[in-house]
MIMI-915887 format. One record per residue: x, y, z of N, C-alpha, C, O, CB in turn; residue in one letter. Coordinates in pm, whole numbers, plus 32768, in hexadecimal, padded with zeros to 4 digits. Glycine has a CB too. Example, Ala and Ser with C-alpha at 12.3 -4.5 7.8 and 13.67 -1.06 7.14 Angstrom:
REM MIMI-915887
85277DC7830C84CE7E3E830C85287EB6830C85907EB4834E846B7E418389A;85057F1F82C485577F9682CA850A80038313853D8072832485807FC4823CS;
//
This chain:
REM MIMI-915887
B8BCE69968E9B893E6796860B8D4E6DC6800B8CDE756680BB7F7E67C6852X;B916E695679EB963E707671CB910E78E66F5B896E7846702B96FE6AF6675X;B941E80466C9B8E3E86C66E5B869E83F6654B7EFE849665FB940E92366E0X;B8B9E80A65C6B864E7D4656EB7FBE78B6569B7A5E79B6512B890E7AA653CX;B7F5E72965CEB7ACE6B96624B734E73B664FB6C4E735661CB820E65D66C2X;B752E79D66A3B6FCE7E766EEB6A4E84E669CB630E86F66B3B74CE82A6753X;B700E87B662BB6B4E8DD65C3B63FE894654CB5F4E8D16500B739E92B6565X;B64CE8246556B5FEE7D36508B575E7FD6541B55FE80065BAB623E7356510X;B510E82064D9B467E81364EBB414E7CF64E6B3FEE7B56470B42CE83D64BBX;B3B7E78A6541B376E73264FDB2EAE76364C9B293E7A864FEB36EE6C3654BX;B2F6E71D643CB2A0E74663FDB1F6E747640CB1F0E6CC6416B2C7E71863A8X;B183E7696413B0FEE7496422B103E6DE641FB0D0E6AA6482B0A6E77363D9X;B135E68C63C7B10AE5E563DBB178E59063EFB19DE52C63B3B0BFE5A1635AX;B1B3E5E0646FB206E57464D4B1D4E4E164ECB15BE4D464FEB208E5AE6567X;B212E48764EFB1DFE40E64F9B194E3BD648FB179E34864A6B19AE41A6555X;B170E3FA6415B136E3B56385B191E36F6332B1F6E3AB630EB0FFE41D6324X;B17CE2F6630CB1BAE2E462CAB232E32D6244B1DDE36D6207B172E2B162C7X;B29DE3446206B28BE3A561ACB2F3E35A6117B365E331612AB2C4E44B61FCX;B2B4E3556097B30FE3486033B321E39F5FC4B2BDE3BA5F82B2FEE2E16006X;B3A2E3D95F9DB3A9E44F5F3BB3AEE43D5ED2B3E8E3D85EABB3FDE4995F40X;B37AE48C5E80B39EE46C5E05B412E4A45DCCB448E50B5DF5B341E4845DBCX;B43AE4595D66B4B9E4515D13B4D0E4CC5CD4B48FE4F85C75B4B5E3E65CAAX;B54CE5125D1DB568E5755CE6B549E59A5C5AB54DE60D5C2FB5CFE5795CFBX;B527E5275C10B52AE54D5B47B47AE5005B5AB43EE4B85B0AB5E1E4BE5AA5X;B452E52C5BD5B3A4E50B5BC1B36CE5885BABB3B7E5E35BCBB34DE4C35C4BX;B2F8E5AD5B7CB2CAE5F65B85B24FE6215C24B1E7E5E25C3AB2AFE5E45B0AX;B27FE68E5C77B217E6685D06B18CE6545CCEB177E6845C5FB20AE6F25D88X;B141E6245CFEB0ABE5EB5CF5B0A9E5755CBCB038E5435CC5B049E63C5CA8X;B10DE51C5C72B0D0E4975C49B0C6E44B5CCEB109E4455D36B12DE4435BD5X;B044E40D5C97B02CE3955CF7B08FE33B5CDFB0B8E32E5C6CAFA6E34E5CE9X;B0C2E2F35D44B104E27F5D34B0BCE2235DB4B062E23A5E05B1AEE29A5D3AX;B11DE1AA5D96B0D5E14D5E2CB14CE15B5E8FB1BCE1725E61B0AEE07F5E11X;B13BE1505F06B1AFE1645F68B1A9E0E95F99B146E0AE5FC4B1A8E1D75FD8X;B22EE0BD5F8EB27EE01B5FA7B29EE04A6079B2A3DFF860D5B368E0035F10X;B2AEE0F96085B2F0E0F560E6B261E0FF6142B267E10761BCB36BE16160ECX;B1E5E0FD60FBB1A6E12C6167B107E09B619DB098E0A761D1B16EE1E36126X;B14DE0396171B11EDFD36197B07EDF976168B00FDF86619AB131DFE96216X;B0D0DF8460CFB057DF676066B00DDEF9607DB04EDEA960C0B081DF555FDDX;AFA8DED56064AF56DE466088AF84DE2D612EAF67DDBB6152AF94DDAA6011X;AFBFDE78618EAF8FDE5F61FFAF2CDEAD6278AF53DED962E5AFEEDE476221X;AE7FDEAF6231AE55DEFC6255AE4FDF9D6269ADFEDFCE62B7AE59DECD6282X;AEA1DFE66223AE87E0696231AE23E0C061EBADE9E0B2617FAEEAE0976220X;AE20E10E6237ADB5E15461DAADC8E1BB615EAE21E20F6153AD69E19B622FX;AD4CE19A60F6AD8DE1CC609DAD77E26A6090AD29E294603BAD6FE184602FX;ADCBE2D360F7AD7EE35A60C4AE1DE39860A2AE50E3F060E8AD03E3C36152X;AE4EE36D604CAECDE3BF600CAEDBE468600AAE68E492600CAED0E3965F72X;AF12E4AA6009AF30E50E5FDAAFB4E5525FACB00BE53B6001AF01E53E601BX;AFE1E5975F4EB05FE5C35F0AB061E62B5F3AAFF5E6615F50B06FE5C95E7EX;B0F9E6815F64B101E6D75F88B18FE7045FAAB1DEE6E96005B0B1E6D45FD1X;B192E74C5F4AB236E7A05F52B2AEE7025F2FB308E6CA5F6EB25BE7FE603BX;B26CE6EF5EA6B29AE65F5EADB2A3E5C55EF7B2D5E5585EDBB2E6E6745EAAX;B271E5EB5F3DB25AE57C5FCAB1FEE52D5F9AB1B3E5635F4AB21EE5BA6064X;B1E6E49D5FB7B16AE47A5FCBB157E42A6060B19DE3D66098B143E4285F51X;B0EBE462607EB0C5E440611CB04BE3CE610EAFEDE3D360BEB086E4DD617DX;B064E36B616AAFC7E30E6177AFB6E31D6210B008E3356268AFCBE2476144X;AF49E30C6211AF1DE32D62ABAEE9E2AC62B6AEA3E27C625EAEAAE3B162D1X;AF08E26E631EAED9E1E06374AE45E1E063DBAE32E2346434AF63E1BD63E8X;AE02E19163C3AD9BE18D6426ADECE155647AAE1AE10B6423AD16E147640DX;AE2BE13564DDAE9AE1176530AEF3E186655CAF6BE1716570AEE7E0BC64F1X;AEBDE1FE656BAF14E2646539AF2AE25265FCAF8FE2196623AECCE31064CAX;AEE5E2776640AECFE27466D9AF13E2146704AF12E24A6772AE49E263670BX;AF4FE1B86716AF78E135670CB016E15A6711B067E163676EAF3BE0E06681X;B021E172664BB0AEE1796603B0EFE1FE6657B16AE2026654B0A0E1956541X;B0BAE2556692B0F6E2A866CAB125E2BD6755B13BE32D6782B0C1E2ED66B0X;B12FE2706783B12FE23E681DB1BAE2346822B1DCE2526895B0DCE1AB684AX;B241E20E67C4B2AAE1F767D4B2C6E26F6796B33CE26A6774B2D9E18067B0X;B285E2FD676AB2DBE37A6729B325E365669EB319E3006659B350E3A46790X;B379E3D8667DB385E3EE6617B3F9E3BB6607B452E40C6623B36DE45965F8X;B422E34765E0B4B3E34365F4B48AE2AF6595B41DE2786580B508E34666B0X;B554E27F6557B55CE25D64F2B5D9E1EB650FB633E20E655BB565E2D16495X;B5DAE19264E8B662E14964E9B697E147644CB64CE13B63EBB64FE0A4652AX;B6E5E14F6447B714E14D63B1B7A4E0DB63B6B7FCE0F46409B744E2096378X;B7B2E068635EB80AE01A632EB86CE06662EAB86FE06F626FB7D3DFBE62E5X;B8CDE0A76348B94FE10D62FCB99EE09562D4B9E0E0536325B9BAE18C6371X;B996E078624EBA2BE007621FBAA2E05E620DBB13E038622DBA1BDFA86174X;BA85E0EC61CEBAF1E10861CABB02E15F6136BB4EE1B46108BB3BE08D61E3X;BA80E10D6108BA81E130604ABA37E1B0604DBA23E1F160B3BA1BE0AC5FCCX;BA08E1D45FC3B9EBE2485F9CB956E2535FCBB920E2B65FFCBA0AE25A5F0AX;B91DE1D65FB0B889E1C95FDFB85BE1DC607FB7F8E21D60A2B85EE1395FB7X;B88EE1B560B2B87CE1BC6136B8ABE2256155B871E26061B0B8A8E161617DX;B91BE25F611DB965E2F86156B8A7E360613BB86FE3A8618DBA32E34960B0X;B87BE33C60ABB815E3A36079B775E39560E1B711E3DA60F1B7F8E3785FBCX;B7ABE30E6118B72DE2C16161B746E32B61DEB6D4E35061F8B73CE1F6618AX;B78FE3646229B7CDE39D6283B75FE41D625FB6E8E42E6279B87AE3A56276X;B7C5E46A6219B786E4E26219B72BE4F061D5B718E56861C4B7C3E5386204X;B6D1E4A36193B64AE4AC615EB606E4BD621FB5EDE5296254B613E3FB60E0X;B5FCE4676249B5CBE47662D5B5EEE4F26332B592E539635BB5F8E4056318X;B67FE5106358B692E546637CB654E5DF6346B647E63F6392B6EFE5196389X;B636E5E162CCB5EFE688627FB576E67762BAB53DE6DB62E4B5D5E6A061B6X;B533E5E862CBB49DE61962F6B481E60A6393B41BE5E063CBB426E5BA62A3X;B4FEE63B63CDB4E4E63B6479B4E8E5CB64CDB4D2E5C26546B463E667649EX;B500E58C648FB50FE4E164ACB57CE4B8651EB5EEE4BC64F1B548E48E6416X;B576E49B6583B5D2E47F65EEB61BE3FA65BFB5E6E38F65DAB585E4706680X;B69CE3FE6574B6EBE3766537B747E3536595B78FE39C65D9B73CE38764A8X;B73EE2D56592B78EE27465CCB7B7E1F96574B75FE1C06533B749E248663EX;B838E1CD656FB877E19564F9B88CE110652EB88BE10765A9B8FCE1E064C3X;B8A0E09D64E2B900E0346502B93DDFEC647CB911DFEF6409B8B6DFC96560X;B9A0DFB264AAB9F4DF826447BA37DF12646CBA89DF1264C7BA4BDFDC641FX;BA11DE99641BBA4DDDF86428BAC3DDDB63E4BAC0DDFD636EB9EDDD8C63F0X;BB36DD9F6410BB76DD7C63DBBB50DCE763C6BB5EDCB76436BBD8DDA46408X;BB23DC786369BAC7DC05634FBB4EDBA8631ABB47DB2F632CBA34DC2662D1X;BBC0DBDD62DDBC0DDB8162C8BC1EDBB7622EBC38DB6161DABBD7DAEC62EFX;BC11DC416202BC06DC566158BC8BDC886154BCC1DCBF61B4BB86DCCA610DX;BCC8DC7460D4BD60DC8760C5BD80DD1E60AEBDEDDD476083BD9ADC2D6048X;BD33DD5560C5BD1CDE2960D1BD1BDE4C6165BD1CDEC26185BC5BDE7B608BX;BD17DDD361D9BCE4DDE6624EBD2FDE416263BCF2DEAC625EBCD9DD8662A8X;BDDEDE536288BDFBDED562BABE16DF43628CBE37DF9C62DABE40DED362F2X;BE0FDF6361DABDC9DFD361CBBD50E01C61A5BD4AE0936185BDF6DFF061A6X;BCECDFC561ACBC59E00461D6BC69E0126276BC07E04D62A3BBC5DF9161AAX;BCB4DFF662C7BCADE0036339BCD6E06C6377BCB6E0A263E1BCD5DFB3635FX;BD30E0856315BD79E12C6357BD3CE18762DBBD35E1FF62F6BE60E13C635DX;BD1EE16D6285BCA9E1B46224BC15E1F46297BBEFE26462B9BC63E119619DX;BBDFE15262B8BB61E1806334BB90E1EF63B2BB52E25463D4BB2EE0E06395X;BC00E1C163E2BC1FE205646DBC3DE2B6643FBC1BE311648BBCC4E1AC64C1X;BC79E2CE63C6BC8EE3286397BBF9E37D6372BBE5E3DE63BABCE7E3006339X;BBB8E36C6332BB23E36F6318BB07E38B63A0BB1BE40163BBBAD7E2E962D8X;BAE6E35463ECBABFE3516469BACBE3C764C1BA74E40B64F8BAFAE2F4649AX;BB68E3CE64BEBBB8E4696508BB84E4CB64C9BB53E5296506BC65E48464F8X;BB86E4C46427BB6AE57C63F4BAC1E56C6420BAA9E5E5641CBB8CE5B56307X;BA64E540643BBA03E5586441B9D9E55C64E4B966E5796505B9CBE50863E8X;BA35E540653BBA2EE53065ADB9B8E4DF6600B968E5006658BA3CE59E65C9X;B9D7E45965B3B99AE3F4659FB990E3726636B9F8E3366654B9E5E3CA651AX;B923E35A6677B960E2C666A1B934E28A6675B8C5E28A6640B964E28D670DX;B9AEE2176683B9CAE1CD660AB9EAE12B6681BA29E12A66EBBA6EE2256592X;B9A8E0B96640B9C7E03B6670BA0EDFC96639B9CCDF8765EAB96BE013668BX;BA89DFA06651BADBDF656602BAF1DEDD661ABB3DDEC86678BB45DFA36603X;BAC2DE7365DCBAC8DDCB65FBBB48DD9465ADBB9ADDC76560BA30DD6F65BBX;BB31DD0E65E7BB70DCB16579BB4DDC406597BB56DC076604BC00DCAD6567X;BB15DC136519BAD1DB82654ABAC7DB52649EBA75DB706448BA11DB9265B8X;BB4FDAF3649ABB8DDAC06441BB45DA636403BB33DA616389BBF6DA996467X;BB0BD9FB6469BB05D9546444BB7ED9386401BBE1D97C63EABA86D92163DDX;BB5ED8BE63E4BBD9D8616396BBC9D8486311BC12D7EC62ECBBE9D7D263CBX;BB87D87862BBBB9BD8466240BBFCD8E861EEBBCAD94F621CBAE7D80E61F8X;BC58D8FF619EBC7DD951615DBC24D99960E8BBE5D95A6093BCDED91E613FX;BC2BDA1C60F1BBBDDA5960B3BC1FDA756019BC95DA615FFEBB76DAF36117X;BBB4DAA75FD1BC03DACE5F26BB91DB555F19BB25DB735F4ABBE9DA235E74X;BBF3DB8F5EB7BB9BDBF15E49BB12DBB65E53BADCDB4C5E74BBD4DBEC5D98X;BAE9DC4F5E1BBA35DC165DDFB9F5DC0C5E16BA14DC265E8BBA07DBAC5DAAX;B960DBDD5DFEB924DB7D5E45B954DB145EC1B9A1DAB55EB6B901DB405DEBX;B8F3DB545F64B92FDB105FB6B8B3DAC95FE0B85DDB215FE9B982DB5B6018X;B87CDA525FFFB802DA186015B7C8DA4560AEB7FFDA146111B814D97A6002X;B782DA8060B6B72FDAC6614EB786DB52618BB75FDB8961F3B732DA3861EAX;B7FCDB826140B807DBD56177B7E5DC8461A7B820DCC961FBB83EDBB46161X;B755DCAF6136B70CDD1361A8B6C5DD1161ECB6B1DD6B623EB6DFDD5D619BX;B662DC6961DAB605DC3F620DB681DC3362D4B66DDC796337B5BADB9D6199X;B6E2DBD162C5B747DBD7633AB74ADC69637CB70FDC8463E5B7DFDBB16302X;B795DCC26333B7B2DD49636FB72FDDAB638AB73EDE2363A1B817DD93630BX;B6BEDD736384B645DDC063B2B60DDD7B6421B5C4DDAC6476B5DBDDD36346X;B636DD006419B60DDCC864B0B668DC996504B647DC456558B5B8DC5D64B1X;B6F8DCCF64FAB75CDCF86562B723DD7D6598B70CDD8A6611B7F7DD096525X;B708DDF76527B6FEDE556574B662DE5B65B7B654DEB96605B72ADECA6527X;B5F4DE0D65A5B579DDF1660CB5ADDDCD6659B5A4DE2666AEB50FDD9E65FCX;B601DD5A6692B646DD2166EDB66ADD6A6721B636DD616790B691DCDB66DBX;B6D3DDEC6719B71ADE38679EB6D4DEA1678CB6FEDEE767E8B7C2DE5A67A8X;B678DEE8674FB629DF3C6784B58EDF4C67A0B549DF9F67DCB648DF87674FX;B575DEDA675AB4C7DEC86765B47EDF2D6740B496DF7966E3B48EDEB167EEX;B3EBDF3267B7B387DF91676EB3CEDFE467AAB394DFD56816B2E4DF95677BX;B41DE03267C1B441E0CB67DAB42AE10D6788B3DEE16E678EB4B5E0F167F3X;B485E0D666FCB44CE16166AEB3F1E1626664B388E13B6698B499E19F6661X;B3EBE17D6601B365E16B65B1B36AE113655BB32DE0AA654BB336E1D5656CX;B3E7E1656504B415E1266468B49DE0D9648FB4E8E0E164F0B43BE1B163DCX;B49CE0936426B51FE04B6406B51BE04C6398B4C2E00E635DB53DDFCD6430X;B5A1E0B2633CB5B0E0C86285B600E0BB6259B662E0F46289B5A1E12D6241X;B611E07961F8B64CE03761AFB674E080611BB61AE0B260D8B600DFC961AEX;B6E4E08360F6B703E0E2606BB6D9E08A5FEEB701E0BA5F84B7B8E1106059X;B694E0165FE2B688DFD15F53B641E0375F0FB60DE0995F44B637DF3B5F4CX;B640E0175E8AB627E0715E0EB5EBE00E5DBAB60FDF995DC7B6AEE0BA5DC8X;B591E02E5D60B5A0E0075CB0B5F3E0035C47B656E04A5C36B567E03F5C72X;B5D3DFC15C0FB675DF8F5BAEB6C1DF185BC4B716DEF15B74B6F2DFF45BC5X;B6A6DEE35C25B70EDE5D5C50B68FDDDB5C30B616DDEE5C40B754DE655D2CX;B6C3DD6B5C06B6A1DCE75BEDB67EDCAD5C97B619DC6B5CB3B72BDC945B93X;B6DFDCD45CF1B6ACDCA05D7DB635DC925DDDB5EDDCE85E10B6E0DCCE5DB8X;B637DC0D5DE6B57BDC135E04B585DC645E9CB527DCAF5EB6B514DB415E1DX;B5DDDC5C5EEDB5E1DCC45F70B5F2DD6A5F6CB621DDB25FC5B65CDC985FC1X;B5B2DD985ED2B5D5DE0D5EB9B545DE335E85B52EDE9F5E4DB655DE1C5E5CX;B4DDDDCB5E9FB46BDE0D5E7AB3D0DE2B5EAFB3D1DDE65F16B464DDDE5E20X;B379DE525EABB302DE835EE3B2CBDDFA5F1BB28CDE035F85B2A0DED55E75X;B2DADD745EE0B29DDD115F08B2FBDCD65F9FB2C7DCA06001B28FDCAC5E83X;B34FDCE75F95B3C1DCDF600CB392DD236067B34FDCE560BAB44EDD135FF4X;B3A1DDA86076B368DDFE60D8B308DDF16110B2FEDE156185B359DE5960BCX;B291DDAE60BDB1FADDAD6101B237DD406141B24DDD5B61B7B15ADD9660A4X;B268DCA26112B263DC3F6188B2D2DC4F61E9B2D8DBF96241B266DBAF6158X;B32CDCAD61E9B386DCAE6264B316DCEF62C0B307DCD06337B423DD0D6257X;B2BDDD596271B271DDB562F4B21BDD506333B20BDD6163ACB206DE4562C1X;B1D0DCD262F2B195DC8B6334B1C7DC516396B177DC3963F0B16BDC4E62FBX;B249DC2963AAB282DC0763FCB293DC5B647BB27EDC3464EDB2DBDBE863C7X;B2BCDCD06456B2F5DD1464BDB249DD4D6502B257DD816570B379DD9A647BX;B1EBDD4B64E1B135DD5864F2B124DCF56579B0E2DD1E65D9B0C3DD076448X;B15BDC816579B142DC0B65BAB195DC346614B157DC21667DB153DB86657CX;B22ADC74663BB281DCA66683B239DCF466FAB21BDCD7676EB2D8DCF16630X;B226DD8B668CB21DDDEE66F9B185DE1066A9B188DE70665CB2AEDE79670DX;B109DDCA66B7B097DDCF66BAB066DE4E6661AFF9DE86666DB076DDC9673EX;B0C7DE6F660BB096DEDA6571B0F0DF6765ACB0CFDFD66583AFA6DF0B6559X;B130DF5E65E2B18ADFD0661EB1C1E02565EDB1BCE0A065E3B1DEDFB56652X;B20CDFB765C2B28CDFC0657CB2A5DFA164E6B2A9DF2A64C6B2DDDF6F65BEX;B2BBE01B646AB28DDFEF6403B32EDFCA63B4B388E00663EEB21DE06063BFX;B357DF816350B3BFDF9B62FEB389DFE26297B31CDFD16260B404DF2B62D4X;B3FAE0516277B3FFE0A96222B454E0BC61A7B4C5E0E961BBB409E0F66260X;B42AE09E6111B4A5E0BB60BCB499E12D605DB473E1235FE8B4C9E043606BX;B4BFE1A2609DB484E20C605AB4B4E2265FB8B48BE27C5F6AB4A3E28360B2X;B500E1D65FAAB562E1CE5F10B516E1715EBAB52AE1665E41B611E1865F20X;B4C1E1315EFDB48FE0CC5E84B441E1085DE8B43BE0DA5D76B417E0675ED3X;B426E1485E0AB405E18B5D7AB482E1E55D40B454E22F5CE9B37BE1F55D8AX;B4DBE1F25D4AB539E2515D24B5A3E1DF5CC8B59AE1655CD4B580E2A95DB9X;B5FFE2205C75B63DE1D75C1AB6D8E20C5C71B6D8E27A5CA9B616E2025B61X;B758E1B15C75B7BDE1CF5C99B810E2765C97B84DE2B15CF0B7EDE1735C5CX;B7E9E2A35BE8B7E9E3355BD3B79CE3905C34B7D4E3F45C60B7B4E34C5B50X;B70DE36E5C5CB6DBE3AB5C88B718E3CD5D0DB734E4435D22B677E3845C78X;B735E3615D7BB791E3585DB9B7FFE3A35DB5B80AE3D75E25B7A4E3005DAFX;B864E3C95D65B8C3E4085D4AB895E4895D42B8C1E4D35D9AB901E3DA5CE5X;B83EE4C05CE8B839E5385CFDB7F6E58D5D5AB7E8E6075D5CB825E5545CABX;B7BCE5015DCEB791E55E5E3AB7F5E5745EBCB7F1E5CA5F13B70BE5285E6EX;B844E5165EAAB8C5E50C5EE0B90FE5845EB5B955E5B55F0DB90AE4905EB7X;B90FE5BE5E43B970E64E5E10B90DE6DA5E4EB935E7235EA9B97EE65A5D30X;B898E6E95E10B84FE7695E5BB82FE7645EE7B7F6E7C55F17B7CCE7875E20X;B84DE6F55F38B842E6ED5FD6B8D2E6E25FF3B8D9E6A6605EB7E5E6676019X;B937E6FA5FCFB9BCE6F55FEFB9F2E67A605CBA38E67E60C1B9D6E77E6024X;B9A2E5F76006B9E3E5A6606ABA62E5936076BA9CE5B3600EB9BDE53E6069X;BAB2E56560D4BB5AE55960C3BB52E4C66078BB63E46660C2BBC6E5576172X;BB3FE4B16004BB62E4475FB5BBFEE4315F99BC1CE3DB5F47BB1AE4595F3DX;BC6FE4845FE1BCE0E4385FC4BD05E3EE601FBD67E3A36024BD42E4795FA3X;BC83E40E609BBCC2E3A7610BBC9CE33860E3BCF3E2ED6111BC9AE3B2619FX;BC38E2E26097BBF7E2976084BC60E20E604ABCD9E2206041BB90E2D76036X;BC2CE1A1602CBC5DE119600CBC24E0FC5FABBBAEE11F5FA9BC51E0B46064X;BC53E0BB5F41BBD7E06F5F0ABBF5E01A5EB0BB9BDFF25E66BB74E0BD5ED0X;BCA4DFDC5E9ABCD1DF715E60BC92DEE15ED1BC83DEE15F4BBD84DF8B5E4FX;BC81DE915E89BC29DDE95EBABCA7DDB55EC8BC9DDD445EF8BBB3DD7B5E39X;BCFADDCC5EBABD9BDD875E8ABDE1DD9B5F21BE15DD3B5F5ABE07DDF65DEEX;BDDEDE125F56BE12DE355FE9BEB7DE5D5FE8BF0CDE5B6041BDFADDA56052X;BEBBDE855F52BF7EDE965F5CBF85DF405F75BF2FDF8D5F4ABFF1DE5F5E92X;BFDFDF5F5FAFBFEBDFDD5FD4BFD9E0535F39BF9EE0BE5F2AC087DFDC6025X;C02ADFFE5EDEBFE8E05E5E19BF9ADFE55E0CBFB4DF6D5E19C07EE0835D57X;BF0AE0425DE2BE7ADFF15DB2BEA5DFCB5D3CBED4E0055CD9BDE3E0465DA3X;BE7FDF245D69BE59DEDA5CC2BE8ADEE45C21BEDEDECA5BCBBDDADEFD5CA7X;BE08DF235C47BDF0DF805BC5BD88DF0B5B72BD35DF2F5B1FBE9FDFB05B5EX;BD9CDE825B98BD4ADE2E5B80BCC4DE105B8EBC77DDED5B34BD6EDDF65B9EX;BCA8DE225C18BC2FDDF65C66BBD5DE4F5C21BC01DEAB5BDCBC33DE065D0DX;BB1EDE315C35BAD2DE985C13BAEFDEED5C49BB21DF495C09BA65DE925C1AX;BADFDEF95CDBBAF6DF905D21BB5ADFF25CB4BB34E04F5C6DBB56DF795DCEX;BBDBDFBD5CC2BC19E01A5C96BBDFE03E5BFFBBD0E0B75BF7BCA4DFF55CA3X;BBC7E0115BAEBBAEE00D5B2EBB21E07B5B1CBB05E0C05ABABB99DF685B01X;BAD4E06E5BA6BA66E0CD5BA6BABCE1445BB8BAC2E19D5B64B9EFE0B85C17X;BAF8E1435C1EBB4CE1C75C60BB99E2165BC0BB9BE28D5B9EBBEBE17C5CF0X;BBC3E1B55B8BBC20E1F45B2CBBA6E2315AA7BBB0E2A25A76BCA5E16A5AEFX;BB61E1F15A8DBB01E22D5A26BAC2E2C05A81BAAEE3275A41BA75E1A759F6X;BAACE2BD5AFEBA6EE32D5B2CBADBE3D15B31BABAE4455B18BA39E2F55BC6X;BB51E39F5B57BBC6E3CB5B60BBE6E43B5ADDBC09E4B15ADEBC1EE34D5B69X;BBCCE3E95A7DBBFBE3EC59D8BB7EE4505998BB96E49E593CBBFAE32E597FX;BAEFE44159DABA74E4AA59CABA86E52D59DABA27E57A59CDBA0DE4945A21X;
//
């Protein structure tokens, strides 16, 4: 195991759910946690702490049976790079995968992910499962709801979490708190409340994102994040257009 992998601590509340707040939050606001499985039965005894917010599950005995460990959807982008080491800071045993689905970025989010992957000394699971219809920019119809139940599919209840980098700020209905609760219902019926999805970004704004990406020194130049897939980004697509306003901050 990488010696980084080995120096990692886990924290008192190994195995709790966990969502942070936004670097430009102030620690102690309450917020609701999208990552920690709202309206599906949990219990409500919150607590804030060192910016964190933790919910504790009456399921807690149960949810812990598969350990502390995490699958994370590495595409390749900035979100998922931050989805990485947000986990990885709180002791979190990560394990990555990455679909190639047929998106016209496929092979460089792909060597974006594998890259990501190496500096963090990452395993990492790499598909391709195209179908036949041609994908575009934008809005893709089922595709995190898809890439969260590819990765239930090859790893099941092993780990705990499965997280996802969506954020606030986007129009996309697969980018929000109401999404999350019914994918978790799904995956409830799977692995019998096991296994939770996690989007620890959902309260955070794209900036926020970025600048936790700069004081955690993520390698954001390995990252991808033109929708376009040409070796020079766009400059068109949202991605890039976020990238470039953050860039320009």
């Amino acid at each position: 195991m990488p010696s980084r992998m080995r120096s990692r601590k886990v924290t008192s509340f190994a195995g709790s759910l966990i969502q942070a707040l936004p670097p430009t939050t102030r620690a102690g606001k309450n917020l609701d946690c999208a990552a920690c499985g709202r309206n599906n039965g949990w219990a409500s005894r919150p607590r804030t702490t060192l910016g964190i917010r933790v919910a504790f599950s009456s399921m807690e005995p149960k949810r812990l049976q598969n350990g502390n460990s995490v699958c994370v959807l590495l595409s390749g982008g900035l979100d998922s790079a931050a989805c990485v080491e947000f986990y990885l800071g709180r002791g979190f045993h990560v394990r990555a995968i990455h679909v190639d689905y047929g998106q016209p970025a496929a092979r460089q989010e792909e060597t974006a992910s594998r890259a990501i992957a190496r500096h963090y000394h990452l395993e990492r699971l790499a598909l391709q499962l195209k179908g036949t219809q041609p994908k575009a920019t934008g809005l893709i119809h089922g595709r995190n709801a898809f890439l969260l139940f590819v990765a239930l599919m090859e790893f099941g209840p092993s780990v705990s979490l499965f997280a996802t980098g969506v954020h606030t700020g986007t129009s996309y209905a697969d980018c929000s708190a109401s999404f999350i609760d019914s994918i978790q219902t799904v995956f409830d019926i799977y692995t019998n409340g096991i296994s939770r999805v996690a989007a620890p970004f959902a309260d955070w704004t794209k900036r926020d994102i970025w600048q936790f990406c700069i004081q955690k020194h993520v390698p954001v130049d390995l990252t991808y994040s033109c929708e376009a897939g040409g070796d020079v980004p766009c400059g068109r697509c949202l991605s890039c257009k976020d990238l470039e306003v953050l860039r320009a901050a």
